[in-house]
LOSEKE-265434 format. One record per residue: x, y, z of N, C-alpha, C in turn; residue number from 1; residue in one letter. Coordinates in steps of 0.1 Angstrom, whole numbers. Layout:
BEGIN
R, n.u, n.v, n.w, ca.u, ca.v, ca.w, c.u, c.v, c.w, num, residu
R, X, Y, Z, X, Y, Z, X, Y, Z, NUM, A;
...
//
This chain:
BEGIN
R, n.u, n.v, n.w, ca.u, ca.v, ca.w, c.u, c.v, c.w, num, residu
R, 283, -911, -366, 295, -904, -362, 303, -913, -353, 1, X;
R, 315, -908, -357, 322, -918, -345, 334, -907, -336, 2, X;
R, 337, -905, -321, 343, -899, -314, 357, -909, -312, 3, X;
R, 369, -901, -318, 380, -912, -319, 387, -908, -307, 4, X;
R, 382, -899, -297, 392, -899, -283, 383, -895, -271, 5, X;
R, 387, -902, -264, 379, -901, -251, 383, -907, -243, 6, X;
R, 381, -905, -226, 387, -912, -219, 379, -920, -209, 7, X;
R, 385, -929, -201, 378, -933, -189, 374, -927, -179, 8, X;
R, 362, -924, -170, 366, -917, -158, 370, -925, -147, 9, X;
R, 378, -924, -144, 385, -935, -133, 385, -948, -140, 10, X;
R, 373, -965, -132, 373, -971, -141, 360, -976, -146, 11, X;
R, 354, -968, -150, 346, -965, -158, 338, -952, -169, 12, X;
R, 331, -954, -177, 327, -942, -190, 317, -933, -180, 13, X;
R, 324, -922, -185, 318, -910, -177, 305, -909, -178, 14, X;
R, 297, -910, -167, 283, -912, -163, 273, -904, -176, 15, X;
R, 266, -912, -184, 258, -906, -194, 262, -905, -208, 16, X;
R, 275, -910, -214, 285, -907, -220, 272, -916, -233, 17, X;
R, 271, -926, -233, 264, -933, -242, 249, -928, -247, 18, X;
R, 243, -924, -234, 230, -916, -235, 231, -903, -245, 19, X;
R, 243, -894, -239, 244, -885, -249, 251, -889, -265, 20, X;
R, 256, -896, -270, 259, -905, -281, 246, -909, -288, 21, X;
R, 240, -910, -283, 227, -917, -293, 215, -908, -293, 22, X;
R, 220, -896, -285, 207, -881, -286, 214, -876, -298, 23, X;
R, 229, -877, -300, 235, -863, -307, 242, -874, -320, 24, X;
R, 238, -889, -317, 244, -896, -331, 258, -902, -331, 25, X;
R, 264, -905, -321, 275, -907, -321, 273, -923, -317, 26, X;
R, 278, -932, -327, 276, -952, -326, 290, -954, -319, 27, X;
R, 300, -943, -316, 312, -953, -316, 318, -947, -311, 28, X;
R, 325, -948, -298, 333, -939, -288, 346, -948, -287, 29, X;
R, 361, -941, -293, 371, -948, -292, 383, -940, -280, 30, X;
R, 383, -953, -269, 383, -947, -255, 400, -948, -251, 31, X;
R, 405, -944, -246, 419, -948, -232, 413, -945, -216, 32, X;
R, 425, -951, -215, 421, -951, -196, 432, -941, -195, 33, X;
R, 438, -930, -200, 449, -926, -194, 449, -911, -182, 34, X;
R, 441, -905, -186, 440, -893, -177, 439, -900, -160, 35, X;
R, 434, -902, -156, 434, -903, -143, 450, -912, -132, 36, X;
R, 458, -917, -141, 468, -924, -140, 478, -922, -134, 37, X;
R, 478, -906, -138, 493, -900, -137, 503, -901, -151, 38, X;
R, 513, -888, -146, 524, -887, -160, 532, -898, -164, 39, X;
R, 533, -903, -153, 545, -914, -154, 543, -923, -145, 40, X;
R, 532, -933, -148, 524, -946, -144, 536, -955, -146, 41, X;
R, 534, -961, -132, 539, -982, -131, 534, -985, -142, 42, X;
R, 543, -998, -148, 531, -1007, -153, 524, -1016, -149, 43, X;
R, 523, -1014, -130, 513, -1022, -128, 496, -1017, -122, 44, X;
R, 501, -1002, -124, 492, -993, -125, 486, -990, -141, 45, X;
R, 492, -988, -150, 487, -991, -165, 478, -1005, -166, 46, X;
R, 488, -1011, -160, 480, -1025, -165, 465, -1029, -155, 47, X;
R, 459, -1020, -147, 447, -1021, -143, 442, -1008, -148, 48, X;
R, 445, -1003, -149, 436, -994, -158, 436, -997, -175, 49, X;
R, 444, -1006, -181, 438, -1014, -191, 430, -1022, -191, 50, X;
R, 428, -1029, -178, 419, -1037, -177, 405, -1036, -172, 51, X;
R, 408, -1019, -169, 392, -1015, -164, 388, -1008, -179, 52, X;
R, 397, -1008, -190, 389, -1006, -204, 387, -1018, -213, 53, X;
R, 392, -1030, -208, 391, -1041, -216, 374, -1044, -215, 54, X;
R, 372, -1044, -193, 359, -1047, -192, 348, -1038, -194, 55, X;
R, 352, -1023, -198, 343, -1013, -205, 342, -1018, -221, 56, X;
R, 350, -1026, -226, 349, -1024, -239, 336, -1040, -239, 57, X;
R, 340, -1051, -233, 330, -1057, -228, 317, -1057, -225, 58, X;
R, 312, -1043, -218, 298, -1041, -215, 294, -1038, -226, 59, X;
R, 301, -1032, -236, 296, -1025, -246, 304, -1026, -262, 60, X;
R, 305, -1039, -265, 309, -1042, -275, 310, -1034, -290, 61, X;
R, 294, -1028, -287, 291, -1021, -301, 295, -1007, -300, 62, X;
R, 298, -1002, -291, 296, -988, -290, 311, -982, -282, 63, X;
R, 320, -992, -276, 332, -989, -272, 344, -996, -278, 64, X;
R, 353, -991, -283, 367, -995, -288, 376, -992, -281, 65, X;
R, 387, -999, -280, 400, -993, -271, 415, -995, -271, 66, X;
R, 420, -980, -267, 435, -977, -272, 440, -984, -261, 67, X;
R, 453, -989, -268, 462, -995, -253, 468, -982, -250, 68, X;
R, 470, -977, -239, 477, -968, -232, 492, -975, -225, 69, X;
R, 502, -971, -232, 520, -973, -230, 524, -961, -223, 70, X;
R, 534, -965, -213, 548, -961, -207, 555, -967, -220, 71, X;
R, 560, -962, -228, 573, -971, -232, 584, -970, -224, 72, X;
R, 585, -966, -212, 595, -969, -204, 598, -981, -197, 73, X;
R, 586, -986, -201, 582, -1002, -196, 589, -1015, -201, 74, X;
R, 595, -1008, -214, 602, -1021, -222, 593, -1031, -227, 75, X;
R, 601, -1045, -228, 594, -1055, -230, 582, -1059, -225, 76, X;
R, 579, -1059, -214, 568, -1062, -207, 556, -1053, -207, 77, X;
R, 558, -1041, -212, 549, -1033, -216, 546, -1038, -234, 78, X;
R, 557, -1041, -244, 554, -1044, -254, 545, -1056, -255, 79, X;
R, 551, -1070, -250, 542, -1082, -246, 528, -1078, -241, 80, X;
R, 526, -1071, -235, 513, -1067, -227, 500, -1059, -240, 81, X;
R, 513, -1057, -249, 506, -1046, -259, 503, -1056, -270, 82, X;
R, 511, -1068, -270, 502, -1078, -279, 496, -1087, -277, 83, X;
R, 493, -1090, -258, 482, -1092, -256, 469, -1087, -256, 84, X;
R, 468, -1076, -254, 460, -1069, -249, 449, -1066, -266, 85, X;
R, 457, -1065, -275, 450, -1062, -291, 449, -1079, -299, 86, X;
R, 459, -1087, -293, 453, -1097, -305, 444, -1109, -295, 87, X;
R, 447, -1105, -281, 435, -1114, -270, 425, -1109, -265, 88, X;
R, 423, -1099, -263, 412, -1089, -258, 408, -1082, -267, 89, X;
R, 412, -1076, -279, 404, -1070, -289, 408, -1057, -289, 90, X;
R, 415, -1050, -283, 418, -1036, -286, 421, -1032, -299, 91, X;
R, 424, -1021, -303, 424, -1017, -319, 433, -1002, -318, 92, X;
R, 442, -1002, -308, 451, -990, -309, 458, -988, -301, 93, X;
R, 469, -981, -301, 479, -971, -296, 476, -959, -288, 94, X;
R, 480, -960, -278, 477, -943, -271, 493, -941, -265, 95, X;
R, 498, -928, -270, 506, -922, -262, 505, -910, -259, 96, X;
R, 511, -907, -250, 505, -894, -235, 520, -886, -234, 97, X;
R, 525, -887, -225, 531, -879, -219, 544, -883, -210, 98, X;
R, 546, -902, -212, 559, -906, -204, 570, -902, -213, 99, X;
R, 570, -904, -225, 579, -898, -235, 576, -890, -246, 100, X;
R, 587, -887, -254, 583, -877, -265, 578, -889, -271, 101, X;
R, 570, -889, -283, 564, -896, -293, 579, -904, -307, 102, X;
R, 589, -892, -304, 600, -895, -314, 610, -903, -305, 103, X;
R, 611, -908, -296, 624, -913, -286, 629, -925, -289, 104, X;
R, 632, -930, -293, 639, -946, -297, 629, -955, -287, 105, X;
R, 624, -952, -275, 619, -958, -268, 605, -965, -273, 106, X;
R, 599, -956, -278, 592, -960, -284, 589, -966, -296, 107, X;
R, 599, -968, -303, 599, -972, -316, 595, -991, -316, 108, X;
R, 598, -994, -309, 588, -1008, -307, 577, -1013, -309, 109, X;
R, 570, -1001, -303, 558, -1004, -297, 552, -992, -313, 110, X;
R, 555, -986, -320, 550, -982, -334, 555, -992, -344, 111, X;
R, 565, -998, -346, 565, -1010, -350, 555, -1019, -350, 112, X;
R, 550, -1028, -337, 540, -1037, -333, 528, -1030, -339, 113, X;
R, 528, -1017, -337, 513, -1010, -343, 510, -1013, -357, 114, X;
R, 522, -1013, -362, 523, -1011, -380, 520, -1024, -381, 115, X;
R, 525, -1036, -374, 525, -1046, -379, 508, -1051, -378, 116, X;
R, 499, -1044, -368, 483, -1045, -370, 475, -1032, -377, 117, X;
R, 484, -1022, -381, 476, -1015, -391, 472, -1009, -381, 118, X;
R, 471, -1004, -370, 462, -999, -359, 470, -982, -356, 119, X;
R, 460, -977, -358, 459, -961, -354, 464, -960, -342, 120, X;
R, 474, -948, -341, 482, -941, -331, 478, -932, -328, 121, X;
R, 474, -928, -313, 468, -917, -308, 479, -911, -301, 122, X;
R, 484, -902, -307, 494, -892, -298, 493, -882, -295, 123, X;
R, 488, -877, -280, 489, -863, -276, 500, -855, -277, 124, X;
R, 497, -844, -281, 506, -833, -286, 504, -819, -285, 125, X;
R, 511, -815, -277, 506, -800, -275, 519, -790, -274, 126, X;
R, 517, -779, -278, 531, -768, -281, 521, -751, -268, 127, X;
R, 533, -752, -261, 528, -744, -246, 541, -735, -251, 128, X;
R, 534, -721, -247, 536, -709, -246, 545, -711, -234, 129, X;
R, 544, -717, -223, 547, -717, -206, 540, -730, -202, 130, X;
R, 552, -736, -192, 544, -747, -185, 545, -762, -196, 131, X;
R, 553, -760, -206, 556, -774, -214, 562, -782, -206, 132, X;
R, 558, -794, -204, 557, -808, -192, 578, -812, -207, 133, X;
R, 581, -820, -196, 591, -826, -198, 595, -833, -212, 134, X;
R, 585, -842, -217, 584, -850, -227, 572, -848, -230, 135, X;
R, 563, -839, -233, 551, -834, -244, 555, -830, -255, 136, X;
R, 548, -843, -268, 551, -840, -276, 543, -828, -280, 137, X;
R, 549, -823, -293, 548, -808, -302, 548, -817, -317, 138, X;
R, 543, -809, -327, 542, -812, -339, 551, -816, -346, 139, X;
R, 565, -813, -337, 579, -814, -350, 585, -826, -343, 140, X;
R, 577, -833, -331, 579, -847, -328, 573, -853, -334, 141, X;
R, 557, -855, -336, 552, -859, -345, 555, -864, -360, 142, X;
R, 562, -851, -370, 566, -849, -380, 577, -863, -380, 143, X;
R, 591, -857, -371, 602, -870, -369, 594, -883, -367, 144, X;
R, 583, -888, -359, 582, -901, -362, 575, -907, -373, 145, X;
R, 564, -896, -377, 559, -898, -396, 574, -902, -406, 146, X;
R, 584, -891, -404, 591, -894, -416, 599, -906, -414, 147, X;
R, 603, -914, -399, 608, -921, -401, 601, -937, -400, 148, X;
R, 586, -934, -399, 578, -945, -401, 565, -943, -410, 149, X;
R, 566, -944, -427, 559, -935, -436, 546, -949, -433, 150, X;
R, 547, -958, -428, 539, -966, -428, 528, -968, -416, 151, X;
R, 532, -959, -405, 524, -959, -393, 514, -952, -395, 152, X;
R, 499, -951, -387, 487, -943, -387, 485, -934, -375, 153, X;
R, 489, -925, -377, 492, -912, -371, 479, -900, -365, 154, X;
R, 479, -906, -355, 467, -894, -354, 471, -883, -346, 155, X;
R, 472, -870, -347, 482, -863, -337, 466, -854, -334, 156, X;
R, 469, -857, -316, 456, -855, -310, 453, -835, -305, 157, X;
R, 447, -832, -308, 448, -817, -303, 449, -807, -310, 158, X;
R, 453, -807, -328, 456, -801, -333, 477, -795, -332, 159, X;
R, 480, -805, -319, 489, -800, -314, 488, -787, -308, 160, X;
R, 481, -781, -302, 473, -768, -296, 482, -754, -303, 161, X;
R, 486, -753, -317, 490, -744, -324, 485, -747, -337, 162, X;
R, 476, -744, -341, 470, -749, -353, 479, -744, -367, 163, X;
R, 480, -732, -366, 485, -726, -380, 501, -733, -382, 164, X;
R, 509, -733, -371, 522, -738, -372, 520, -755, -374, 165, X;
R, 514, -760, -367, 514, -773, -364, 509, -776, -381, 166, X;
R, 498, -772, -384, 498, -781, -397, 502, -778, -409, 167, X;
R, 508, -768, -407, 522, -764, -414, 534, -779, -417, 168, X;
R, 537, -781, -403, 548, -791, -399, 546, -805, -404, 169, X;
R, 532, -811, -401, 527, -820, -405, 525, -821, -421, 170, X;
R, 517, -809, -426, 508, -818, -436, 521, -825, -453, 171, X;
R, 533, -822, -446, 537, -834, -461, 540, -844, -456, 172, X;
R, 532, -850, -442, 533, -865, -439, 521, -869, -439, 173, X;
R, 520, -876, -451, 503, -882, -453, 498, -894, -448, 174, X;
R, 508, -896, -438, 502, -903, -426, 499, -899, -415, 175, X;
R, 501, -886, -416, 496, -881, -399, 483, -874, -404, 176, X;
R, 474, -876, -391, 457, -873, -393, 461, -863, -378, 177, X;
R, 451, -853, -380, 447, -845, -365, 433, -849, -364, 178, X;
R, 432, -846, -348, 417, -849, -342, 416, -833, -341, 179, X;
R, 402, -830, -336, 395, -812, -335, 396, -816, -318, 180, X;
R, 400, -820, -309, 398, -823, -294, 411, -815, -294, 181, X;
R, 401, -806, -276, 409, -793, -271, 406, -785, -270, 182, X;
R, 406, -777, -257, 393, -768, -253, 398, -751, -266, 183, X;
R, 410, -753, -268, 415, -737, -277, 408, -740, -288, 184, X;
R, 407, -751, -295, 402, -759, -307, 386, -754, -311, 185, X;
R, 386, -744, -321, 371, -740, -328, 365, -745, -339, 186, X;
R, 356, -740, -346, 354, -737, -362, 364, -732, -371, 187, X;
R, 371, -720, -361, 379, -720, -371, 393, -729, -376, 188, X;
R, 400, -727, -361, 408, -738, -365, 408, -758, -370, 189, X;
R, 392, -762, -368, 387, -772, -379, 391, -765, -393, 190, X;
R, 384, -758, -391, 384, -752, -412, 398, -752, -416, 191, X;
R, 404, -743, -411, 423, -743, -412, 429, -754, -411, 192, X;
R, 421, -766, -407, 433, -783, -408, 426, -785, -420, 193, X;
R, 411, -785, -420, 407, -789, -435, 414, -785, -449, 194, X;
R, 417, -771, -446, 423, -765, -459, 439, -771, -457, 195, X;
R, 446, -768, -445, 460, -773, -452, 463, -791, -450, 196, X;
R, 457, -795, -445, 456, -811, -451, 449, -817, -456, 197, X;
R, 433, -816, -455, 424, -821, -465, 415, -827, -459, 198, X;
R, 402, -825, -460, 395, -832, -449, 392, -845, -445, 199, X;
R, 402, -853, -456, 405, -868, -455, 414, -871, -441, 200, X;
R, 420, -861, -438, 433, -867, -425, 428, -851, -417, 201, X;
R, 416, -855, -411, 409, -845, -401, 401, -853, -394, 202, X;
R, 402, -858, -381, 390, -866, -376, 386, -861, -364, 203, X;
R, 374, -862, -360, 364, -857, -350, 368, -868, -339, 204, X;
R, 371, -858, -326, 376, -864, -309, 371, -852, -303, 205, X;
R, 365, -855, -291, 359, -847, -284, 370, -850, -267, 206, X;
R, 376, -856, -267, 383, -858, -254, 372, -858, -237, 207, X;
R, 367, -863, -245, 357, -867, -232, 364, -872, -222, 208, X;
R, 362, -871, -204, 355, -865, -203, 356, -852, -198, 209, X;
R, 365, -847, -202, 372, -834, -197, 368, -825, -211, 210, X;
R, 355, -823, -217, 352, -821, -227, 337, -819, -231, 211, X;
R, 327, -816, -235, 313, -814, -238, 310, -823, -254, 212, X;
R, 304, -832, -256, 303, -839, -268, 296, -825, -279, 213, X;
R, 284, -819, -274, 278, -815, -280, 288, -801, -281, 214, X;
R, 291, -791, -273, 304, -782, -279, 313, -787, -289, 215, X;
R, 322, -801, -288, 326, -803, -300, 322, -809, -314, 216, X;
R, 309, -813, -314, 303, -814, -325, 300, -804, -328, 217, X;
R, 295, -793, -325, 294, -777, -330, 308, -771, -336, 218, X;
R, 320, -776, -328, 328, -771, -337, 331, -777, -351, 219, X;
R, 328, -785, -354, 331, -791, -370, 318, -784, -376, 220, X;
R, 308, -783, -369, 294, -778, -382, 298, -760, -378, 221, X;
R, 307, -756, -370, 309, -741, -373, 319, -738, -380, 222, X;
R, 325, -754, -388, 337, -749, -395, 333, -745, -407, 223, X;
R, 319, -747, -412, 319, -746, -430, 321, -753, -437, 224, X;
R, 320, -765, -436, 327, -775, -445, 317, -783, -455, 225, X;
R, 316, -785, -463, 308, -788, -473, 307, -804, -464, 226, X;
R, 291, -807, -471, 284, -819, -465, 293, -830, -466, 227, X;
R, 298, -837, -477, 311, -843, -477, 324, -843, -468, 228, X;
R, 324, -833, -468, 339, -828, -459, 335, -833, -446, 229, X;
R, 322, -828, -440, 317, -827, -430, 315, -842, -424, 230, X;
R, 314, -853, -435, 310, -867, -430, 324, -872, -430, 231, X;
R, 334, -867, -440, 343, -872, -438, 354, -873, -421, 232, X;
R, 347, -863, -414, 358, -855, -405, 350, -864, -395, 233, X;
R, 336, -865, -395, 326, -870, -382, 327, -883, -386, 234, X;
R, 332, -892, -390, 332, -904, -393, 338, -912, -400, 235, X;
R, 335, -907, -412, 343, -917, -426, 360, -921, -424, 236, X;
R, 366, -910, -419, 378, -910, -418, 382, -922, -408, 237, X;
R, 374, -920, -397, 381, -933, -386, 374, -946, -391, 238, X;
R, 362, -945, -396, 356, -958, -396, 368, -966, -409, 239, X;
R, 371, -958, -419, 382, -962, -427, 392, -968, -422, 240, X;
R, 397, -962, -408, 413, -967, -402, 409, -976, -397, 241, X;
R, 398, -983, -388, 393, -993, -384, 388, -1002, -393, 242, X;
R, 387, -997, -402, 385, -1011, -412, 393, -1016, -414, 243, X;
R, 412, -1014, -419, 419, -1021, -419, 425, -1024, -407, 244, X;
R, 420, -1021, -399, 429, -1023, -386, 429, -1040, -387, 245, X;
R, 444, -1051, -386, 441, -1064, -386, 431, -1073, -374, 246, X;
R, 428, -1082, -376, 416, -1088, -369, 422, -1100, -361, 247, X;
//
C-alpha cells in the first residue's frame, strides 16, 4: 500500500508513523512539510521546512517521498528552488495548500515545470459551508486548472470535502485523481468517487498526522469495492504516477 499524503510534524515524521506502516502494510508514505508553516509562509520559511523533508526523505529512502510545498507568490525563486529541489534532491511532486487558488495565473509556472517531470500535483481543496479561507481551492478551481492543462497529474486532495458535487465537477477531467483523506471522508463517500470516476483516479491519503492510518484504511475496505478496485485505490494507482514521474 502506498499513503499519497501525509505531512511532517514540525521537522520531523510523526513519532511512530513508520512502525505503524509496516503493522498495517503501508511501504510508502508520500509526505509535505506544509501544515505547521502557516497560510502564507516566507520563502525562507518554506525553504527550511523543505529541507527538513529533504533530510526525512534521506533517513528513509525506501519508505519516504516528497512533495515540494510552493507559495507561488514566491515567483521565480520559488520556481528555481522547485527545480532544484526535484532534479537535485530527489523530490517527486507538487504540493499546493492555501497561498493561492490552484487556478491563479500565479501558479501556472510552477504546473508547467510539473508537467515538464510528469510529477503528480497535490492540491488541497475544500468547499465550506462557513469559514472558507481566502484562496481555498473548491472543485470548480480544480476543474479550471484540469481543463486548461489536460496534461498535468492532478490529485485533488480531500475529496474537495463535498463529495457528491465535487465529483460531479471533476470527473470529465481525466486527469484529475481524488485522495479518501479528511476527517468527513467515509466508506461511503470512497464508494461514490469510485462509481463516478472509476477506481483508476481514486487514491488512498490518510493526511497524517492530523489523521489515524488505521481509520483511514478502514475507510476504503468499508467502501465495498471489489478486490481489484480495492488494490487499485491502496496502491496501484500512485505507484503508476510514480513510475513515470521523470528521473
Amino acid at each position: 500500500m502506498i499513503d499519497a499524503h501525509i505531512h511532517l510534524s514540525g521537522s520531523d515524521l510523526y513519532p511512530g508513523v513508520l512502525e505503524e506502516g509496516d503493522r498495517l502494510g503501508v511501504k510508502l508514505f508520500v509526505c509535505s512539510s506544509v501544515v505547521t508553516i502557516g497560510y502564507y509562509p516566507t520563502f525562507e520559511r518554506i525553504s527550511r521546512a523543505n529541507d527538513d523533508l529533504v533530510a526525512v526523505m534521506g533517513r528513509h529512502p525506501e519508505r519516504i517521498a516528497g512533495y515540494y510545498y510552493v507559495n507561488p507568490r514566491h515567483g521565480k525563486k520559488a520556481l528555481d528552488d522547485f527545480r532544484r529541489r526535484f532534479e537535485d534532491q530527489g523530490m517527486i511532486g507538487l504540493k499546493l495548500w492555501v497561498a493561492t487558488l490552484c487556478d491563479d495565473p500565479l501558479v501556472y509556472p510552477f504546473i508547467e515545470r510539473a508537467i515538464a517531470y510528469r510529477a503528480p500535483i497535490l492540491v488541497h481543496a475544500w468547499r465550506k459551508t462557513v469559514g472558507q479561507m481566502p484562496y481555498e481551492t473548491t472543485a470548480l478551481n480544480v476543474a479550471n486548472l484540469a481543463s486548461r492543462y489536460p496534461e498535468a497529474r492532478i490529485i485533488m486532495a480531500h475529496m474537495s470535502g463535498q463529495v457528491e458535487s465535487s465529483m460531479n465537477i471533476v470527473a470529465p477531467h481525466h486527469n484529475v485523481y481524488t485522495d479518501t483523506s479528511g476527517s468527513p471522508i467515509g466508506g461511503g463517500e470512497v464508494s461514490i468517487a469510485v462509481k463516478r470516476l472509476g477506481a483508476e483516479r481514486v487514491i488512498f491519503g490518510s493526511d497524517l498526522h492530523g489523521a489515524d492510518l488505521a481509520s483511514n484504511i478502514g475507510k476504503v475496505i468499508g467502501a465495498g469495492l471489489t478486490p481489484e478496485q480495492n488494490e487499485s485505490v491502496m496502491g496501484k494507482n500512485m505507484e503508476r504516477l510514480l513510475a513515470e514521474v521523470a528521473k
